[in-house]
N, C-alpha and C positions, 0 to 999 in steps of 0.2 A: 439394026433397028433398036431403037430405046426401047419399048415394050419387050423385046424378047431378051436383054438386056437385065430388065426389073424382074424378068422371072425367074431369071437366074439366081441372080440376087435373091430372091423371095425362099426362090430352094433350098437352097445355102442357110438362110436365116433359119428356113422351120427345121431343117435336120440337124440344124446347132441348136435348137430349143428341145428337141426329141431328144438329145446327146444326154443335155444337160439335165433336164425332167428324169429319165431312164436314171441317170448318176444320182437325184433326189430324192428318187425314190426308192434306188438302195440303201443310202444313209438312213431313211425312214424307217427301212428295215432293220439298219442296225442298231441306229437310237431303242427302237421295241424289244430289239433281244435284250441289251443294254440294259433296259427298264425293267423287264424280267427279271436276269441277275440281280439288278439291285433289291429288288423283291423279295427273292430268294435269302438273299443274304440280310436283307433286313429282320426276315423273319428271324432266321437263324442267330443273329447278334443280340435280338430283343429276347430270345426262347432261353438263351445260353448266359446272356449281361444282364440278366433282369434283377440281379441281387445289386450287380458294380452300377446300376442305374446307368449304364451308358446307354448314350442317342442314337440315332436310328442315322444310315448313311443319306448320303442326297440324293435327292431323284433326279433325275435328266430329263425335261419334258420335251416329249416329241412332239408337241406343238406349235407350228411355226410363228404364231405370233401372240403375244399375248391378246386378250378381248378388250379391245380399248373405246369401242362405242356401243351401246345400246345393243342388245342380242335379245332373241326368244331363249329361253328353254331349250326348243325345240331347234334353234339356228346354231345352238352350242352346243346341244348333241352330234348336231350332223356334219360339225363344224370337226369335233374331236373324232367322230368316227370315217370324215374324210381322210385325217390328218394319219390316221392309225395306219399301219400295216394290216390289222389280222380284225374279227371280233372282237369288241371287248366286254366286259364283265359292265355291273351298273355300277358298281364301287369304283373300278380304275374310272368309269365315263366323268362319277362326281368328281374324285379326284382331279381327273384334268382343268373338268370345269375350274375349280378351286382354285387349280395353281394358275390359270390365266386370269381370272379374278383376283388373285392375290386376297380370298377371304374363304370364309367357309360357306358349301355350300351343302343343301338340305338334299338327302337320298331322295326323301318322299316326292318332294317337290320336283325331282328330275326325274322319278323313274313315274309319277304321275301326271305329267307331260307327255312323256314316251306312249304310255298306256293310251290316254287320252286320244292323241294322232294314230296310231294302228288303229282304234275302235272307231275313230272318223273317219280317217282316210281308208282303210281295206288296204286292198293290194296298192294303191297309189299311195302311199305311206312312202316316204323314201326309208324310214326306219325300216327294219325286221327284225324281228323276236326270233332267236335261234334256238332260245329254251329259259331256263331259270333264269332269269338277270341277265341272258346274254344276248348282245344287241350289234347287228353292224348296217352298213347303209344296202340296198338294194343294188345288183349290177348296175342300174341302167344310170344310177345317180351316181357310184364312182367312176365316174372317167375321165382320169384325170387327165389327158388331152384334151377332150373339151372345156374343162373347169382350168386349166390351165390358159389354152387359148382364150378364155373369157375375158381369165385376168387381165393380161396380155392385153390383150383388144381396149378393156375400159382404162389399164395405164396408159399407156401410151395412143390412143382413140382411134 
């Protein structure tokens, strides 16, 4: 039967998409530790070179794409705290913003967004406040199976 045939087929595609997702998502991981060290060591070089005036090393954004149309605030928080492995900090969130903008962008203005949607939304925030500055998305909004298959769906229809 052709039908039982397509589903085969179907099966095959989604556990090659789970394969490859699973594999992205460790990369993801490893880019964040990645971004960590260089962190680390940035600190370190700035703490120790601050006389030789040397530069700061380069950062690896674990962002998978730059921001190339039109974003909230709030869709490039959720955008970078998708893309993250772990919590992050509101300095690394601005930061990312930044580096996908390719300009600078304003703390107040993103961590007063953030604030904004918790104090509207409540618990349907997809944001959550973990404590000082620290922010990641709610379980129900990372799932990146379903955020995946979205994409997935709207590429290809």
């Amino acid at each position: 039967m052709p039908n039982s045939k397509l589903q085969t087929i179907l099966d095959d595609l989604k556990g090659e998409r789970k394969t490859l997702y699973d594999q992205a998502d460790e990369i993801q991981k490893k880019i964040s530790e990645i971004n960590q060290a260089i962190s680390s060591l940035e600190y370190l070089v700035g703490s120790k070179s601050s006389s030789s005036g040397n530069g700061s090393l380069p950062q690896i954004s674990f962002g998978r794409t730059k921001f190339t149309k039109r974003r909230t605030n709030i869709e490039m928080v959720e955008a970078v705290l998708r893309d993250s492995a772990k919590p992050l900090h509101i300095s690394e969130i601005v930061k990312e913003i930044g580096n996908r903008l390719d300009k600078d962008v304003s703390r107040g203005t993103i961590e007063t967004a953030i604030s904004r949607k918790i104090k509207i939304a409540g618990d349907d925030s997809h944001i959550k406040r973990l404590g000082e500055g620290m922010y990641t998305l709610r379980r129900k909004e990372h799932d990146p199976e379903k955020e995946r298959g979205d994409s997935i769906f709207n590429e290809y229809g």
